[in-house]
Every structure is written in structure tokens, then in C-alpha cells.
C-alpha positions as CSV (number, residue, x, y, z in Angstrom):
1,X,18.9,61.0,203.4
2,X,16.0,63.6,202.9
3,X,12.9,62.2,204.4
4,X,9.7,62.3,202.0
5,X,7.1,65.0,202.8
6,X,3.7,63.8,204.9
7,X,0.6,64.0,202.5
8,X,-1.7,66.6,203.8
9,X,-4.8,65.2,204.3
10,X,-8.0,67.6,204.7
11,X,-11.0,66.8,207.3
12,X,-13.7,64.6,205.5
13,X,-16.1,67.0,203.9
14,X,-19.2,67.7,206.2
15,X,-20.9,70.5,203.5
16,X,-19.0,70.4,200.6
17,X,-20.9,73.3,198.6
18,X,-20.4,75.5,201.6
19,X,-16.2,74.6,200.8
20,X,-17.0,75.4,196.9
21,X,-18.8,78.3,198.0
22,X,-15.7,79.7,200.0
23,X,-12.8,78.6,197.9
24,X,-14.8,80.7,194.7
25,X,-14.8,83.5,197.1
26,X,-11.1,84.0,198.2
27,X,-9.9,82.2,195.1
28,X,-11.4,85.4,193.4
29,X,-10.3,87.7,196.0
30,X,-7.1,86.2,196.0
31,X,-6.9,86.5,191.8
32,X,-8.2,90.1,191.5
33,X,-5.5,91.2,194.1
34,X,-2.0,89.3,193.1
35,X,-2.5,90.8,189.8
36,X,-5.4,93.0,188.5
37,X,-9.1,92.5,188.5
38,X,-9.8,90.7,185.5
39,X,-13.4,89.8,184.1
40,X,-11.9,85.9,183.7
41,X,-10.9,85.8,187.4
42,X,-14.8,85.1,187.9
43,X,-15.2,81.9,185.4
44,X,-11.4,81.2,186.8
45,X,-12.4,81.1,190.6
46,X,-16.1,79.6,189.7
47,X,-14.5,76.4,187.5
48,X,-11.5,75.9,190.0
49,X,-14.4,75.6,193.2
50,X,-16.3,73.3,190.6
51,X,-13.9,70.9,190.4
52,X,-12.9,71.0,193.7
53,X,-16.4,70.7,195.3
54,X,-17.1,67.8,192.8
55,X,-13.6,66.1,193.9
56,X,-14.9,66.6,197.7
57,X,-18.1,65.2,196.9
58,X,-16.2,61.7,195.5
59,X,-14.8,61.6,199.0
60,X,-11.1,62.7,198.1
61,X,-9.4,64.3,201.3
62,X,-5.3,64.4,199.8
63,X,-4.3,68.2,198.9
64,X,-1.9,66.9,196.3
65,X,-4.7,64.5,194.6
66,X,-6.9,67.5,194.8
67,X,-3.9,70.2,193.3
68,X,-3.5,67.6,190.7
69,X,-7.2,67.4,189.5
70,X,-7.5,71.2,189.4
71,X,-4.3,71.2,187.4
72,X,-5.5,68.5,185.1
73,X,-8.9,69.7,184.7
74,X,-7.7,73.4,184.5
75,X,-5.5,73.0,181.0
76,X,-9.2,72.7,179.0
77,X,-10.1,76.3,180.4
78,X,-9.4,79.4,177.9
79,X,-6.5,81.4,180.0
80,X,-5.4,82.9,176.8
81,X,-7.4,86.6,178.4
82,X,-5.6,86.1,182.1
83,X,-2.5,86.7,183.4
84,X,-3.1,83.5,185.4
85,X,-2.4,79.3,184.1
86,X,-3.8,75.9,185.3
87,X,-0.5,75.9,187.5
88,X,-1.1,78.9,189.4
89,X,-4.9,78.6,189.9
90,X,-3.9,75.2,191.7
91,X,-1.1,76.0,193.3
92,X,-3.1,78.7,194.8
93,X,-6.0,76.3,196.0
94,X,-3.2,74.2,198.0
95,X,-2.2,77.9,199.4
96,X,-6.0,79.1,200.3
97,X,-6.8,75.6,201.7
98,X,-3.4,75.6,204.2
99,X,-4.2,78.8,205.2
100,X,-7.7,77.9,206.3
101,X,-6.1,75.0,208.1
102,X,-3.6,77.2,209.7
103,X,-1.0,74.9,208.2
104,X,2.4,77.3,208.0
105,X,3.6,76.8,203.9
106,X,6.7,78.6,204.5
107,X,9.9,76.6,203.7
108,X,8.6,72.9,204.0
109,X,7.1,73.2,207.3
């Protein structure tokens, strides 16, 4: 029997505007260069950090409680001028933020 996957659970947030401030940045980066620069990848990358800082600030620490709240939250923003979806943008996050954690997201590990 397959054993269930750990939650990942970030460090408690010390600054969390300094981690808004971040994720914006290479969420952006991230968006203009999978694709092409768009002039929505801006209000994508700023709404995305928004709701992640705010969920930081209410003391939540789970990756997949945070991925779920950007998805959630994500589905009222206008994506209908961007190649990208609430999906992706969060999906993306859980990406950026294991990266930053030097967490390997390659096959399961």
C-alpha cells in the first residue's frame, strides 16, 4: 500500500511582506519567461503575493492550504488576457516556494 505524502510545512513567518515582496518578484519573473511577457503577468504576480502574504499573516504554514487559497481566490481574477489560469499561478507558487526551500519537486521526492 502507497504511503500518503508528508504535508510540507513552511518555517513560521518572521517578515511576511518581505515573503510577498519576493514571491511578486520571481512569480513575475517566472510568468514573463515560461511564456511571454504579458502586461497581466504584473496584476497576476501582485494578486497571487497578496493572498499569500495575507494567508502568512493569519499564521498558515501548510503549502497545500496555501496552493489551495491562491487557487480559490485566483478564479475571481480576469485571466481571460493571459495565457496563464488560477491553476498554474498556484501550482507555480508551491514550485517557487520549494525551490527557495531547496526542497527537490522532482518525481515525489
Amino acid at each position: 500500500m502507497s504511503e500518503p505524502i508528508p504535508p510540507i510545512t513552511l518555517p513560521p513567518a518572521e517578515n511576511p511582506q518581505t515573503e510577498g515582496e519576493w514571491l511578486q518578484h520571481v512569480l513575475q519573473r517566472w510568468l514573463d519567461e515560461e511564456f511571454l511577457p504579458e502586461p497581466g503577468n504584473h496584476q497576476i504576480a501582485q494578486r497571487a503575493a497578496q493572498i499569500f502574504v495575507r494567508q502568512r499573516m493569519e499564521g498558515e504554514n501548510d503549502l497545500g492550504s496555501l496552493v489551495l487559497a491562491i487557487v480559490t481566490e485566483m478564479q475571481a481574477f480576469d485571466f481571460s488576457q493571459s495565457f496563464y489560469g488560477e491553476f498554474a499561478i498556484a501550482n507555480a507558487v508551491s514550485d517557487l516556494l520549494l525551490d527557495s526551500l531547496g526542497i527537490d519537486r522532482c518525481c515525489g521526492q
